[in-house]
N, C-alpha and C positions, 0 to 999 in steps of 0.2 A: 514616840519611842526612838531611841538613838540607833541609828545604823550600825553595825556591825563594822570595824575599822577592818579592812585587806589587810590579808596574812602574806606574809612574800618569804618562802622559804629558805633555810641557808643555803643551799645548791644555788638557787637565784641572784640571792643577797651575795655571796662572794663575785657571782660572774657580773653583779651588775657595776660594784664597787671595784674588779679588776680592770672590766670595760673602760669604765671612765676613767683608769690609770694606766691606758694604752696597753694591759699585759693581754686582752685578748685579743692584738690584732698579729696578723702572720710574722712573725721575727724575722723571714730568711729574704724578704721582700727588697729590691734596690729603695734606696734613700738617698733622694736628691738634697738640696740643702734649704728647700721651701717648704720640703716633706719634715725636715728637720725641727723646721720653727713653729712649723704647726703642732709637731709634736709636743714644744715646748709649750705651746699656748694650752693646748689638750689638757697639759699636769698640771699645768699655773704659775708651776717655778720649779727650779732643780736645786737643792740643796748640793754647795760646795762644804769639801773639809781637805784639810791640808793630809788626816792620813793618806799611805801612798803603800801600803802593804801588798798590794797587786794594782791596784790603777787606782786614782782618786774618784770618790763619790760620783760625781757628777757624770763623770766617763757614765762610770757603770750604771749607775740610773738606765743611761739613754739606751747603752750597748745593752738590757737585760728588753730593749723595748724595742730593737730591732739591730741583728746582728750585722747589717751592713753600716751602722754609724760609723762615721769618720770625725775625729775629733777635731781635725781641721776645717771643718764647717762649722763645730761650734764658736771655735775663735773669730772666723771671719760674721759669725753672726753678730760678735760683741765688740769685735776692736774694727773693724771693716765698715759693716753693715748698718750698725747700730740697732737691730732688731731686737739685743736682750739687751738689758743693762743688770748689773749687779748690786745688789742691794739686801736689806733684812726684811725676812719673814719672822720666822720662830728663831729663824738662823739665817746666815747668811746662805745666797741663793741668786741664782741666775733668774729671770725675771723677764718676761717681752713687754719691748719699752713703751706699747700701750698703754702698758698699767701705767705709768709712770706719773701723772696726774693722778693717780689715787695713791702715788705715797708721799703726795706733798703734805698730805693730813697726817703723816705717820714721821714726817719732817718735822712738823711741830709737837706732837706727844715726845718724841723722842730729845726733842730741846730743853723743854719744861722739864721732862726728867732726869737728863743728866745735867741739869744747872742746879738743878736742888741736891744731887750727888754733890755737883761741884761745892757748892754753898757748906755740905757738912764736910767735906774734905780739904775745900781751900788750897790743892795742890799749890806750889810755888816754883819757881824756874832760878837756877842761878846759873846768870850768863854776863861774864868777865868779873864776878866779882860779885855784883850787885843784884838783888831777888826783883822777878819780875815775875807780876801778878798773870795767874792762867790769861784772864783777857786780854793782854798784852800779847802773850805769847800765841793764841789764835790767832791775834791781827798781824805776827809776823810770819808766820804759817801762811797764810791766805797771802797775803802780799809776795812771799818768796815763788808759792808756786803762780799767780800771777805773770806774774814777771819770766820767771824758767822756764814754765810749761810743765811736763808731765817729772811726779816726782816719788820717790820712795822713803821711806820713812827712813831711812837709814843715808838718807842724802843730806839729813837734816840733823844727824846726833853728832856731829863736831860740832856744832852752832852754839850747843845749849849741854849741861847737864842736870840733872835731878836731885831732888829735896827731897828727901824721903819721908812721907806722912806718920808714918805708923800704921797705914792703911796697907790693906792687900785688894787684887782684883782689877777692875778696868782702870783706874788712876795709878796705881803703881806702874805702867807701860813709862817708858821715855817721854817725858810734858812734852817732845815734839811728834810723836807719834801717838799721844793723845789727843794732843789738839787735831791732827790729820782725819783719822778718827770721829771724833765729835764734827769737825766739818763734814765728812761724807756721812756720817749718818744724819744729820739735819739738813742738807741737801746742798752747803754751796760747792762741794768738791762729788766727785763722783769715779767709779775705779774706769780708766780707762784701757788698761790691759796688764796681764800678770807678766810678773816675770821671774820665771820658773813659777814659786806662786806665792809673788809676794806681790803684793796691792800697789799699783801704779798710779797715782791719784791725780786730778788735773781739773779743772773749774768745770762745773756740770754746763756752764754755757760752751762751753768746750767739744760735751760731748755728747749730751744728749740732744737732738734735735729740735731746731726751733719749734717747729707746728709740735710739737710734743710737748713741749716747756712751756708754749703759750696758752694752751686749753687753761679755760677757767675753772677756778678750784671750786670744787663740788659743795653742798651742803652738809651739816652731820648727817643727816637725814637720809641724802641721797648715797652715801660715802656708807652708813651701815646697808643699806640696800644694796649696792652692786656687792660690798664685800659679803654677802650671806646670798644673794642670789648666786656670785660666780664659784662661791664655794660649794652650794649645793650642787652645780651643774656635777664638778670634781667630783664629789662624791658620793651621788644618785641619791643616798639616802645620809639624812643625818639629823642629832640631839640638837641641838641649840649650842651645847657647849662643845661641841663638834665644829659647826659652824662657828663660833669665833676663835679658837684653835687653828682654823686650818692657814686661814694668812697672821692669825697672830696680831690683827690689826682693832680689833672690837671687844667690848668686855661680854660676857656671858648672859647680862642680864641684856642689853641690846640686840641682842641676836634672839634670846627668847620671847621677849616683845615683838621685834620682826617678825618670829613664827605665830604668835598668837591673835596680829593683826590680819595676817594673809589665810591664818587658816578658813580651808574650805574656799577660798576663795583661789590666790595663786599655790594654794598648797595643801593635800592632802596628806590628813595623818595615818601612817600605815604601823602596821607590824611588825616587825624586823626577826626572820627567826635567828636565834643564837646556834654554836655550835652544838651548844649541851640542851638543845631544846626548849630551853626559854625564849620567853619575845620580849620583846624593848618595843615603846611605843616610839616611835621616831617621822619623821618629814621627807614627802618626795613631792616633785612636783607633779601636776598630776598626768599629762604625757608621757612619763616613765612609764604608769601603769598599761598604758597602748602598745609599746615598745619593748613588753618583757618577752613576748614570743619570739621576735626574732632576734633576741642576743646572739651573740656568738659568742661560741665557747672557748673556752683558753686552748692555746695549742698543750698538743700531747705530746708535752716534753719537759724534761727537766732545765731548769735555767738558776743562777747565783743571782744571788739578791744583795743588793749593799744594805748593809744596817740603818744608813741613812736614807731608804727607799721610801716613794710615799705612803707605800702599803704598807712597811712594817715602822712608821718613825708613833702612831699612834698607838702606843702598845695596849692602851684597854682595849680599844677596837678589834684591833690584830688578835688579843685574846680570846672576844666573846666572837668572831667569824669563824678564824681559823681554828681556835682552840692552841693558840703556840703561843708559847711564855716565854719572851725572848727579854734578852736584855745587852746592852754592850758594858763587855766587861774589862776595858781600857785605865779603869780608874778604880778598878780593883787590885789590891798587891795578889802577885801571882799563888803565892798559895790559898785563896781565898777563892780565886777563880774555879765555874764548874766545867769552862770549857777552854780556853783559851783568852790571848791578849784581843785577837779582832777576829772575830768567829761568824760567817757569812751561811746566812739562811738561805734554804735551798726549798725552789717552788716546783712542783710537778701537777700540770695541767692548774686545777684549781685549789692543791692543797701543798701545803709547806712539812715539808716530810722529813725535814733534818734542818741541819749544821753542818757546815766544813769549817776547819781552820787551814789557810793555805796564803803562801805571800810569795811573790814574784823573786825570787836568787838570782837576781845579773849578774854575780860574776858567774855562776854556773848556767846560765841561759836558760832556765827550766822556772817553769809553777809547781810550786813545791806541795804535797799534800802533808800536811801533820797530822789530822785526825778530821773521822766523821763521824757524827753522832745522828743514828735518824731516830725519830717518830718514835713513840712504842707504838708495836699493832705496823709498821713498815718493814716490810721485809727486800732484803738486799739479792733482791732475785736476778738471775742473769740481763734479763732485759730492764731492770732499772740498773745496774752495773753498766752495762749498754752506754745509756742514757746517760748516765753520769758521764763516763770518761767522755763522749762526745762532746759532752758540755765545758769538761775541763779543757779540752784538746781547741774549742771556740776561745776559749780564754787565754790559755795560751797564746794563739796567732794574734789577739787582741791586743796583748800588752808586750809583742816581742817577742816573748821564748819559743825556744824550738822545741822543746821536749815537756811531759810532765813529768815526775818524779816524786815516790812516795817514801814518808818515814819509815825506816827499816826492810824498807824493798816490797813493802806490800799495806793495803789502804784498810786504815783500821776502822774496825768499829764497836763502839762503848754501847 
């Protein structure tokens, strides 16, 4: 007779999956800069984006995971230190440069792939007159920064201009900031520092560390095992297609092979309860199950979440947990929108209880609120109004301003 699979229920399942995403540890805590990096090893990687509507992604990632971050630790961890380097997940992503040997296999998928792009594209370069073939034009990319040292894509667009395909998408960019491009993403360039936040690129012997660059390259074998092992550590529990989801680096049937060779053995299958009282049969290792008594639970407070946060970037997940249906609606035309252009999800203790829409005014030195929209069944009681503006008032001193400031002199809600 088959055992009964553990039931692990959603009060549980959120705090186990916010755990491993650093949101139940104390926020008001000092943060040195080795407390920083661990942090970063903790989440696995920190999704960058160039939005900048109150602070960019990455900022807020860290600062929603402890309010004393200092951004200036981040930089020295990556242009300094060399502790992160930057590179692609799902997205691009700040990264500690231990991985760095497990994306040399993600070096060559990534090669194969945009050479069969290149192949239906056949971009071309015209430079003095005369067309020069993409491979040409990568070998003069690579040789320029070579020679220069650290370089920006726009060091590089007198050199050369473009031939237009008929294509749209990654090849329609400037053929030299294509080619820069295609080199960092198959590993011979790599970003060596931004500026403001445009990609600074310079030979990875450059800048990723030697004992880092010289480890020898893993098996497939070994390569889907650590990426499904260290993705599960992330997050406690997970599907197969969860696990090769989360670095983005494995296809779906490899990761459920993985779970079906370990199960019972490195891995028990559990339950998972949903918000709505359903359960999903899913994978944990089996030490979690020792470890759910003493979790700790999220701090009792409200905190802003970027859209690009780890908790909410997996939006079935963030569905069947939390029960919140979020979406970024950046690439919506504004009448089409339900809430706003960049509209930041709000967490309190272990549940996500709204939306603000709010973006940083420098010339007016204030975080500006436009609207909030919570929960149904959340009520805007004195002490989560509290809460709230606390929260704003952390944000604020975060990103510069001295005040906050709301639409029509007072903070709406739909």
């Amino acid at each position: 007779m088959t055992a009964a699979k553990p039931v692990i229920n959603n009060e549980l399942a959120r705090r186990i999956f916010m755990g491993r995403q650093g949101l139940c540890s104390v926020p008001t805590l000092p943060q040195t800069k080795e407390e920083l990096r661990e942090l970063i090893h903790q989440l696995g990687f920190v999704q960058l984006d160039s939005i900048r509507t109150v602070e960019r992604a990455h900022h807020m990632i860290l600062f929603a995971r402890n309010h004393n971050y200092k951004p200036e630790h981040l930089r020295q961890l990556h242009e300094d230190d060399r502790h992160v380097f930057e590179h692609w997940t799902h997205d691009a992503a700040i990264i500690p440069t231990e991985f760095y040997p497990h994306w040399r296999r993600r070096f060559d998928f990534a090669e194969q792939r945009l050479r069969e792009r290149w192949k239906k594209n056949r971009p071309t370069v015209t430079e003095e007159g005369s067309e020069v073939g993409f491979e040409e034009m990568m070998g003069k990319v690579l040789s320029h920064v070579k020679k220069t040292g650290p370089t920006l894509s726009r060091d590089l667009k007198k050199k050369s201009s473009g031939k237009k395909t008929g294509k749209t998408g990654w090849w329609e960019w400037h053929p030299s900031k294509t080619a820069l491009e295609f080199l960092w993403r198959t590993g011979d360039l790599s970003v060596t520092r931004r500026d403001g936040f445009q990609k600074v690129y310079d030979l990875s012997a450059r800048v990723i560390p030697t004992d880092v660059r010289r480890r020898k390259i893993q098996s497939m074998d070994s390569f889907v095992d650590w990426s499904c092992s260290n993705a599960l550590d992330r997050l406690g529990f997970a599907t197969p297609t969860e696990l090769a989801a989360f670095w983005g680096s494995i296809k779906s049937a490899e990761a459920k092979s993985w779970c079906e060779t370990r199960k019972g053995k490195r891995l028990v299958e559990v339950l998972i309860e949903n918000a709505d009282g359903s359960v999903n049969p899913t994978f944990v290792k089996p030490e979690l199950l020792d470890q759910i008594a003493e979790l700790p639970e999220a701090p009792d407070r409200i905190r802003v979440l970027s859209p690009f946060d780890p908790v909410i970037r997996d939006r079935k997940r963030l569905l069947k947990l939390f029960d919140f249906d979020y979406r970024i609606e950046i690439f919506f035309p504004e009448a089409k929108r339900q809430y706003g252009y960049y509209v930041f999800p709000l967490i309190e203790k272990d549940r996500l209880i709204g939306r603000i829409d709010m973006k940083s005014e420098r010339t007016n030195n204030a975080l500006h609120i436009k609207g909030l929209w919570l929960e149904q069944g959340v009520k805007y009681s004195k002490t989560r109004q509290k809460r709230l503006l606390a929260e704003l008032n952390r944000h604020a001193k975060f990103v510069g301003m001295s005040k906050v400031t709301f639409e029509n002199n007072y903070l709406k809600i739909h």
